[in-house]
VMD Tcl script that draws the C-alpha trace (Angstrom):
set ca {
  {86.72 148.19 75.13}
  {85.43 146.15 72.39}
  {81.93 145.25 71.98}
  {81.26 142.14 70.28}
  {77.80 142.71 68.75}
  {78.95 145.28 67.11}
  {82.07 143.41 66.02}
  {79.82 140.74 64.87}
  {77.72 142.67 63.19}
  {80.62 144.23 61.40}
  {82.05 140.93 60.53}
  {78.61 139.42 59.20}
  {77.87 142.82 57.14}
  {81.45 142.33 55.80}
  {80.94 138.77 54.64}
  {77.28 139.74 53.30}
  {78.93 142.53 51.34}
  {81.31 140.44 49.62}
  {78.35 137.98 48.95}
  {75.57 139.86 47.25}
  {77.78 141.35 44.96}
  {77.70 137.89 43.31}
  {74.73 136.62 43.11}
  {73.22 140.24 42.25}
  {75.31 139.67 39.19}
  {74.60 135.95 38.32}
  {70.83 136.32 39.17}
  {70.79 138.70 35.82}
  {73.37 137.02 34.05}
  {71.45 133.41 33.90}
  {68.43 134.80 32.61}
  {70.87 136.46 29.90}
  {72.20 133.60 28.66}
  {69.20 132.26 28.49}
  {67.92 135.18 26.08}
  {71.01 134.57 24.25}
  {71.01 131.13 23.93}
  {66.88 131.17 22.73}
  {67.73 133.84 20.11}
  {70.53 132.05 18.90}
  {68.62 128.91 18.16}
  {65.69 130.64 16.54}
  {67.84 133.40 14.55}
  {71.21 130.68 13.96}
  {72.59 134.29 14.15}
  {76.46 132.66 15.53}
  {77.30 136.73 17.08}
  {74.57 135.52 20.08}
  {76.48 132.40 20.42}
  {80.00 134.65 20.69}
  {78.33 136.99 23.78}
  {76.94 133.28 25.45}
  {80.48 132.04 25.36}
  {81.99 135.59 26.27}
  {79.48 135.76 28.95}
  {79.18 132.04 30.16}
  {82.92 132.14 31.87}
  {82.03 135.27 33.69}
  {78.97 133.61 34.80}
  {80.73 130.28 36.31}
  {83.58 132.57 38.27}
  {81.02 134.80 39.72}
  {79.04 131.37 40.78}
  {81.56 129.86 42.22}
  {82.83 133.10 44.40}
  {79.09 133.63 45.36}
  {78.80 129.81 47.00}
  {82.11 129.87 48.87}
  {80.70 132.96 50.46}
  {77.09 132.26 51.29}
  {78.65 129.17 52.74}
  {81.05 131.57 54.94}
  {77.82 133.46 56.39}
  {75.61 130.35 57.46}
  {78.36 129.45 59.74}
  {78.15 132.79 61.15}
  {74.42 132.05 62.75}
  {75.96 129.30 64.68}
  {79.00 131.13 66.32}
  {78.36 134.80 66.89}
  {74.48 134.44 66.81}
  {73.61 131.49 68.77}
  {70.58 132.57 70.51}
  {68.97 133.68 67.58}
  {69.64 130.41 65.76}
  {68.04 128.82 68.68}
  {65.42 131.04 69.47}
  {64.50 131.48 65.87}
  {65.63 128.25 64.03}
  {61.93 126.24 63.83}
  {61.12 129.35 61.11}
  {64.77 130.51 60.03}
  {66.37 126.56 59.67}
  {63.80 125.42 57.30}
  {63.37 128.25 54.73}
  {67.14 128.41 54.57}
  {67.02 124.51 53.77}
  {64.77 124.76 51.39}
  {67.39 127.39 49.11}
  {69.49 124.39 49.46}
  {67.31 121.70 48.40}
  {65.52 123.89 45.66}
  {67.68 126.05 43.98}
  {70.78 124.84 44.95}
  {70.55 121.84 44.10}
  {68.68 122.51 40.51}
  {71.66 124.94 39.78}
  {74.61 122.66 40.40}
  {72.35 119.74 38.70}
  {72.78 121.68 35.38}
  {75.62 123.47 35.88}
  {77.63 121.52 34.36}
  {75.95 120.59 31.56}
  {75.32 124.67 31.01}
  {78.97 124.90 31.10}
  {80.22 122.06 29.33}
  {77.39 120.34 27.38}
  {76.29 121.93 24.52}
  {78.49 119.72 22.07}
  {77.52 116.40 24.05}
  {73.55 117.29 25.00}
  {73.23 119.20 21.94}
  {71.65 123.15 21.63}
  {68.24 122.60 22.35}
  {68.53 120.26 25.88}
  {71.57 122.95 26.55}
  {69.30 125.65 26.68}
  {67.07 124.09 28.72}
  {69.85 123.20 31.16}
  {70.64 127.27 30.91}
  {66.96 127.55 31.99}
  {67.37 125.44 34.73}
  {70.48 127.15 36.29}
  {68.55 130.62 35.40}
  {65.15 129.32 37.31}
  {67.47 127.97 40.06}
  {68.90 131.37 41.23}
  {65.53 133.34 40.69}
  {64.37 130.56 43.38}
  {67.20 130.77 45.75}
  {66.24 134.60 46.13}
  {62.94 133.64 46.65}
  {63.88 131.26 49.79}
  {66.70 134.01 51.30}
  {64.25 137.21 50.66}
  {61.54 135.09 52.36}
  {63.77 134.67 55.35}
  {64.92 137.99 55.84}
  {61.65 139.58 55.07}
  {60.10 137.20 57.75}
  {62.40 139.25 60.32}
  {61.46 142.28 59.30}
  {57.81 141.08 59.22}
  {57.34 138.38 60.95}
  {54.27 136.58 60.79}
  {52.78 132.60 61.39}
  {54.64 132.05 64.22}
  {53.68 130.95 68.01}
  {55.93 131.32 71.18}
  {56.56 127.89 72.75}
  {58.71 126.86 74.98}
  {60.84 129.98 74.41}
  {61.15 129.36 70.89}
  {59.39 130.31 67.70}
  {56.86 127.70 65.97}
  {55.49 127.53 62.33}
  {52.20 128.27 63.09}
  {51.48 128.76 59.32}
  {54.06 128.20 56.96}
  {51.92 130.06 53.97}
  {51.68 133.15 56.72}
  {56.17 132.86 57.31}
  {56.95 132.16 53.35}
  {54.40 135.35 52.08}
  {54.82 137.66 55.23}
  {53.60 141.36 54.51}
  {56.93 142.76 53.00}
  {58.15 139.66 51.23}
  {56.13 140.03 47.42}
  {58.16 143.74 47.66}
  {61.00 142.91 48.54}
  {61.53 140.05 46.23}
  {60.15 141.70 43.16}
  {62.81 144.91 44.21}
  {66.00 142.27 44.70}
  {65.25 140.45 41.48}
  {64.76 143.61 39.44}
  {67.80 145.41 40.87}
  {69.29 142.49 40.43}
  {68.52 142.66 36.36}
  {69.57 145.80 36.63}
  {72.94 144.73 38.17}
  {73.71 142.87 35.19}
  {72.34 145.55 32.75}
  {74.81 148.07 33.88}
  {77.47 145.65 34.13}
  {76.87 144.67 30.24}
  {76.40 147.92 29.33}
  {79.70 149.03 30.55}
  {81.42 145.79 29.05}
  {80.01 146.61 25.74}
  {80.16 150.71 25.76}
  {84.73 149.73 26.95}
  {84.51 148.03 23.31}
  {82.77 149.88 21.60}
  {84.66 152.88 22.66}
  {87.68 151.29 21.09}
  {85.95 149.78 18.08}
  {82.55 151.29 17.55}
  {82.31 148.75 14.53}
  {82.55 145.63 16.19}
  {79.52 144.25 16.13}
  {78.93 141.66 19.02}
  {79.71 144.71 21.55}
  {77.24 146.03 19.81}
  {74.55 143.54 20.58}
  {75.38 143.61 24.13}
  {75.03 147.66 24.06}
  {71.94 147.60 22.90}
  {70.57 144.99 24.78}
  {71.55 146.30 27.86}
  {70.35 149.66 27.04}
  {66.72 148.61 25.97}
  {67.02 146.70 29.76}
  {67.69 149.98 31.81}
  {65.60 152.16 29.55}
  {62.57 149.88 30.78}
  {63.37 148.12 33.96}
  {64.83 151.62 35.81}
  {61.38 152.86 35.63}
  {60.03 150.11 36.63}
  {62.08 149.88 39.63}
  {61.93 153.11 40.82}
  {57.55 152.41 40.78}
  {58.53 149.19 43.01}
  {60.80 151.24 45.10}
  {57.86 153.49 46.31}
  {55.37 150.42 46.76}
  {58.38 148.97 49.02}
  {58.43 152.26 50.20}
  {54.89 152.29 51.56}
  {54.55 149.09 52.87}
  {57.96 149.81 54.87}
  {56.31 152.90 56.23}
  {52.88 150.51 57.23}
  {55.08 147.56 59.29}
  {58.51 149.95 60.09}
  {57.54 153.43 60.53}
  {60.63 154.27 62.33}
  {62.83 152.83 59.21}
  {61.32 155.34 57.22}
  {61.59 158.07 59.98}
  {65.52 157.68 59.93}
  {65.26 157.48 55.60}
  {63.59 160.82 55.09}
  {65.27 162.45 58.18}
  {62.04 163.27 59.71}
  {62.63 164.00 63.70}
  {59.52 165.32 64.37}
  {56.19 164.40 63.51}
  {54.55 166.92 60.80}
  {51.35 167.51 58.81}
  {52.12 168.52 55.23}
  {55.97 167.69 56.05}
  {58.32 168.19 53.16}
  {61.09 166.08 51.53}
  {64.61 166.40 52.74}
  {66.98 166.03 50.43}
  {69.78 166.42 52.10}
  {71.12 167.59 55.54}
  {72.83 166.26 58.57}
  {70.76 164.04 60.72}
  {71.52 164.24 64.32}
  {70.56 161.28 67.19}
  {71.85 163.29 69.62}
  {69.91 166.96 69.09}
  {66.87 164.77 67.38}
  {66.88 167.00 64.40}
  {68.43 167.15 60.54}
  {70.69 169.92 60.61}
  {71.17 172.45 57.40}
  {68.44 170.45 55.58}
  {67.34 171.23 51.85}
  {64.03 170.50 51.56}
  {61.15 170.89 49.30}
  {57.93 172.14 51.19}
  {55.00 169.35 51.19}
  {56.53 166.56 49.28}
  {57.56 164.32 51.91}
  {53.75 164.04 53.08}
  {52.83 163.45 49.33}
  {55.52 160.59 48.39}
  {54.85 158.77 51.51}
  {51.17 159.29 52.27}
  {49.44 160.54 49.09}
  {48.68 163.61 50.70}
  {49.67 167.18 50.10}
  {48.82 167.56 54.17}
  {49.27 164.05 54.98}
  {51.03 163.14 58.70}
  {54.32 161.69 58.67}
  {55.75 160.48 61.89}
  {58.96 161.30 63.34}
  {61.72 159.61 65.10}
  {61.27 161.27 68.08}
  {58.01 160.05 68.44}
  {59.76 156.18 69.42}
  {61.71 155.43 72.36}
  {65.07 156.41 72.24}
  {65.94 152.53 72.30}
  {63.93 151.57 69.54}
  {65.35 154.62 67.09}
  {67.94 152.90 64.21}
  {70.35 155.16 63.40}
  {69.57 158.06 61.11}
  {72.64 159.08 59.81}
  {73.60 155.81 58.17}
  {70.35 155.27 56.69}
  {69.59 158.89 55.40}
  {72.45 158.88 53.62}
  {72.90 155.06 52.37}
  {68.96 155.50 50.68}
  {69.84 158.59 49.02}
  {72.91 156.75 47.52}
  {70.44 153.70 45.87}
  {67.62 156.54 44.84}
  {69.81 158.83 43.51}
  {72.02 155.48 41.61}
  {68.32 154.63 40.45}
  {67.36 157.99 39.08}
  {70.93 157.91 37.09}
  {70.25 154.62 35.94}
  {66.50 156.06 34.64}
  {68.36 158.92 32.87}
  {70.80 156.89 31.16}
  {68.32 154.51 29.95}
  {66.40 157.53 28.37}
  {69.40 159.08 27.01}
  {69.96 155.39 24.96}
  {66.29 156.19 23.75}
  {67.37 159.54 22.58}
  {70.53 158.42 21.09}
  {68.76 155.17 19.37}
  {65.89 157.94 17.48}
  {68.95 160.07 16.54}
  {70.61 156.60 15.11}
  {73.87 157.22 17.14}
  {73.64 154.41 19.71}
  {76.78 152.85 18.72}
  {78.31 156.41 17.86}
  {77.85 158.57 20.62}
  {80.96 158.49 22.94}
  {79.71 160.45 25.67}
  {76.98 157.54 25.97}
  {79.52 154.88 25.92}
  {81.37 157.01 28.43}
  {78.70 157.04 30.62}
  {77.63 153.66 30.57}
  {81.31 152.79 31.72}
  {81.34 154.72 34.55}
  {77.73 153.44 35.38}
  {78.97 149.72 35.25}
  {79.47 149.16 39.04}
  {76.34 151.61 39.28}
  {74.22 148.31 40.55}
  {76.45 146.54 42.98}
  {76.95 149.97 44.50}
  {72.41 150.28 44.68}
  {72.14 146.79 46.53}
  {74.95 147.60 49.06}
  {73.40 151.04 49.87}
  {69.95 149.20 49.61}
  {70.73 146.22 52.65}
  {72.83 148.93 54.54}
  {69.16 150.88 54.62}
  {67.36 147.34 55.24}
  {69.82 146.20 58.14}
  {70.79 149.36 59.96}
  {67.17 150.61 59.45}
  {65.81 147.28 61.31}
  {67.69 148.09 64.41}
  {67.81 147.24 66.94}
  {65.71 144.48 66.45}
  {67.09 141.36 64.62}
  {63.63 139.93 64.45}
  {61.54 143.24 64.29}
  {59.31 144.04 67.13}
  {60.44 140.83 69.03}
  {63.90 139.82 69.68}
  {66.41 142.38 69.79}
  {70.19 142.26 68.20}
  {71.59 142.90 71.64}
  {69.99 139.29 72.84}
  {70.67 137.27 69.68}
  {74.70 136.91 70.11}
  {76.75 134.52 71.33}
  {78.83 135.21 73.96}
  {82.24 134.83 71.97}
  {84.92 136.81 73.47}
  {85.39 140.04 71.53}
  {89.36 138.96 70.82}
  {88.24 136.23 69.25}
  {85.53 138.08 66.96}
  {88.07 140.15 66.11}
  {90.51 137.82 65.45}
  {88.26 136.37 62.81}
  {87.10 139.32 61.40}
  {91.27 140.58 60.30}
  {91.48 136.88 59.07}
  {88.31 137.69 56.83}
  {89.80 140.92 55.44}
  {92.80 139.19 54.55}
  {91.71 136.02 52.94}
  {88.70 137.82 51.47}
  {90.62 140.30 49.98}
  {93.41 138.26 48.47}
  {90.88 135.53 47.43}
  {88.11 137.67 45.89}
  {89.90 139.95 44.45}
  {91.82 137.47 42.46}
  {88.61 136.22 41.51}
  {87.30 140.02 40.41}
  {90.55 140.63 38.67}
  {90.14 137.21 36.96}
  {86.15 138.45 36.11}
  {87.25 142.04 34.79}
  {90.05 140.34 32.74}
  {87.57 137.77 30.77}
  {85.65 141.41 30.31}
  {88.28 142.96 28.44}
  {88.38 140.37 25.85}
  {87.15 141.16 22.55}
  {83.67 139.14 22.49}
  {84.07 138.32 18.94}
  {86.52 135.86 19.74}
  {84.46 133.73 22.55}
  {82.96 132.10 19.18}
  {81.76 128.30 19.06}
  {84.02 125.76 18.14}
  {83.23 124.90 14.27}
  {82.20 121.54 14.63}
  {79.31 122.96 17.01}
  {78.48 125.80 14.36}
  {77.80 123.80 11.60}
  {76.37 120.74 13.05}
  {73.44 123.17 14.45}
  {73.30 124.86 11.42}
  {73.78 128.47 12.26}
  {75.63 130.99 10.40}
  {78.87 133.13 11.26}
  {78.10 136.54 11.36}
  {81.05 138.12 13.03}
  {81.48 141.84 13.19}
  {77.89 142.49 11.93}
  {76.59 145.44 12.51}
  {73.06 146.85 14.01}
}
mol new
graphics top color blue
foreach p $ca { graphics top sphere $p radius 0.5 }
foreach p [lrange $ca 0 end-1] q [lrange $ca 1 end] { graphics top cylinder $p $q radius 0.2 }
display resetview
C-alpha cells in the first residue's frame, strides 16, 4: 500500500531538487557579472563586456526556471503539509514573506534594467542595477536558510494555543545553526558557478586554446576554486561541529558510528546497517573520527544506537550522500591547486589534461548541494521541526492516489519543461564567447576598447 508521507516527501524532495539547482547557479553568477561588469568599466577592457553578455543570457534562463519552481514548492506546504503550515506558520509564514518582499522584489525591480538597460541607463547605473539583482539573491538565501535552519534549530518560539509564537524574532532569524549554514550555501553556491565557468571556458579552450575571452573565464574561475574550496571545506567542519552540538544523531548516521566509542576512528566507507545497528566491512582509520569531530585523539563520539530506535534517521542514505559532497569538495580543492601548479609552470591555458578536468568537474557543484540537502533532510528525520513536531504529524491527509497522481504529472512536465530550459542553458554555453560582444554604438559611446582574442 502506498504511504503518503513518504510519497510527499518524495514529491517535495523532487521539486526541491529541480529548484536548487538554479538558484545555486544564479546566486554565483550575479555576483559574476557584477565582477565583470566593475572591471569592465575601470579597465574599458571590451573582452569583460563579451563574457557579461555571454554570461547575462545564461543568467536570465536559469532565473526564470528557478522562480517557476520555488513557486511550485510553496504550494506544496498548503496541500500535502497542512498541519505543519498551521502548526508552524506564525514563524515559517513570515520569514518566507520576507524572501518575497526583500529579495524578490529588489531582483525583479532591476532585472530588467540588468538585462536590457545598459544602452538606455547607461554603464555605470547598469552596474549598479547588476548589484542590485546580485544583493537580491544573496538576501533571498538569507530569508530561506533562516527558515530551514530554524527547523533544524529552532529557537524564539512559545507554544500557544497549539501553535508556535515569535517569541523573539532576533532568537528565530539567527537560530544556532543559521550563520553556518548560510555562509556554507552561499559559498558552495560560488563554487557552483566556479565549476560551471570553469568547465564552459576549459570546452573552449580545449578547441581553441588561443581564444582569449575563454581564457578570462578559465582563469577566473580557477583563482575562485583554488581559494574558496579551502575555504569551504574549513566551513564544512565548523557546520560540522555545531551539527554534532544541536543534532548528534545526524552526525551519528554521517560517520556511521553505531556505537558509542572513546578514541573512535573515521569510517570511510562501509555498509551501514539499521537493522543489525552496525557499519558492515568498514575501512576505517583508527582515532580520527574522535579527532575531526571532538578535537580529541580519545575524544567520545556517540552512536546511533544510543537514541531510540524512532528517533534514528536513516544511516545509509546519509553515510553515503556526505561522502559524495566531501569527497566532490576535496576534488574541487585538488583541482584548484593543480590550476596553481599549472599557472607557476605558465601552462594554464595549455595544459589539456587541466581543461579536461575542469569539464568533467562542471556539474561537480550542483551534484555537492544535492548530496548536501539529501544529508540535511534525511539526516533531520524524523522530525520536520527537530526535537518537536515530527514528519509523520505534519501531512495532510491527501489520499495517496492523489499524491501520486501529482507526483507522475511533476516528472513529466518537469522533465519536458526543464530540460528544454537546460538544453536551451548548455546551448548558449557552447557559443564562442567572443561573439556575445556589445553592440558598437554602446562600445564607443563608453569609451572602451575592443580587445577580442587577447591573450593572458
Amino acid at each position: 500500500m502506498l504511504d503518503p508521507e513518504i510519497l510527499a516527501r518524495v514529491q517535495f524532495a523532487f521539486t526541491m531538487a529541480f529548484h536548487i539547482i538554479f538558484p545555486s547557479l544564479t546566486i554565483g553568477l550575479a555576483s559574476y557579472l557584477l565582477v565583470l561588469e566593475g572591471l569592465w568599466l575601470r579597465t574599458k577592457d571590451d573582452t569583460y563586456l563579451s563574457l557579461y553578455k555571454f554570461w547575462v543570457k545564461i543568467f536570465a534562463l536559469a532565473f526564470g526556471m528557478g522562480v517557476v519552481s520555488g513557486i511550485v514548492m510553496s504550494y506544496q506546504f498548503g496541500t500535502n503539509w497542512g498541519p505543519f503550515s498551521e502548526f508552524s506558520g506564525p514563524v515559517i509564514g513570515p520569514l518566507m514573506a520576507y524572501e518575497v518582499l526583500t529579495a524578490f522584489f529588489l531582483e525583479a525591480g532591476f532585472l530588467g534594467i540588468m538585462l536590457f538597460g545598459l544602452n538606455r541607463v547607461g554603464p555605470r547605473l547598469h552596474v549598479v542595477a547588476t548589484g542590485m539583482v546580485a544583493v537580491g539573491t544573496v538576501i533571498s538565501a538569507f530569508w530561506i536558510l533562516s527558515a530551514n535552519s530554524w527547523m533544524q534549530t529552532p529557537t524564539g518560539h512559545i507554544l500557544q494555543d497549539g501553535r508556535l509564537m515569535v517569541e523573539s524574532w532576533w532568537d528565530v532569524v539567527f537560530n544556532p545553526s543559521f550563520p553556518y549554514r548560510l555562509v556554507h550555501m552561499v559559498l558552495a553556491a560560488y563554487l557552483t558557478t566556479a565549476f560551471t565557468v570553469g568547465a564552459v571556458g576549459a570546452w573552449h579552450l580545449l578547441r581553441n586554446r588561443d581564444n582569449g575571452a575563454a581564457r578570462v573565464m578559465f582563469s577566473m574561475a580557477m583563482w575562485m576554486a583554488a581559494i574558496v574550496a579551502p575555504i569551504q571545506i574549513i566551513a564544512g567542519d565548523f557546520h560540522g561541529l555545531n551539527t554534532l552540538e544541536h543534532q548528534p544523531a545526524k552526525v551519528a548516521a554521517m560517520e556511521g558510528h553505531f556505537e558509542t566509542r572513546t578514541g573512535a576512528p573515521l569510517i570511510l566507507f562501509g555498509l551501514p546497517d539499521m537493522a543489525a545497528g552496525e557499519t558492515k566491512y568498514a575501512l576505517e582509520i583508527p582515532k580520527l573520527g574522535s579527532l575531526i569531530l571532538t578535537h580529541d585523539w580519545n575524544g567520545e563520539v556517540v552512536g546511533l544506537n544510543d537514541f531510540p530506535p524512532e528517533d534514528r534517521p536513516n544511516a545509509t542514505i546519509v553515510f553515503w550522500s556526505f561522502r559524495i559532497m566531501v569527497g566532490i569538495g576535496f576534488l574541487m580543492a585538488l583541482l584548484g591547486a593543480a590550476s596553481l601548479f599549472a599557472r607557476w609552470r605558465k601552462s594554464l591555458y595549455s595544459c589539456a589534461w587541466l581543461h579536461r578536468f575542469a569539464l568533467l568537474m562542471g556539474p561537480s557543484g550542483f551534484i555537492a548541494i544535492l548530496a548536501g540537502w539529501t544529508t540535511t533532510e534525511v539526516g533531520r528525520q524524523p522530525w520536520v521541526i527537530y526535537g518537536i513536531m515530527r514528519t509523520a504529524d505534519a501531512g495532510s491527509p491527501v489520499a495517496p492516489m492523489a499524491i501520486a497522481g501529482s507526483l507522475a504529472a511533476f516528472v513529466v512536465v518537469y522533465t519536458v519543461v526543464f530540460g528544454a530550459g537546460t538544453g536551451f542553458i548548455l546551448k548558449a554555453m557552447a557559443k564562442d564567447p567572443r561573439h556575445a560582444h556589445a553592440p558598437h554604438g554602446e562600445v564607443t559611446r563608453t569609451g572602451s576598447r575592443p580587445v577580442a582574442d587577447q591573450t593572458r
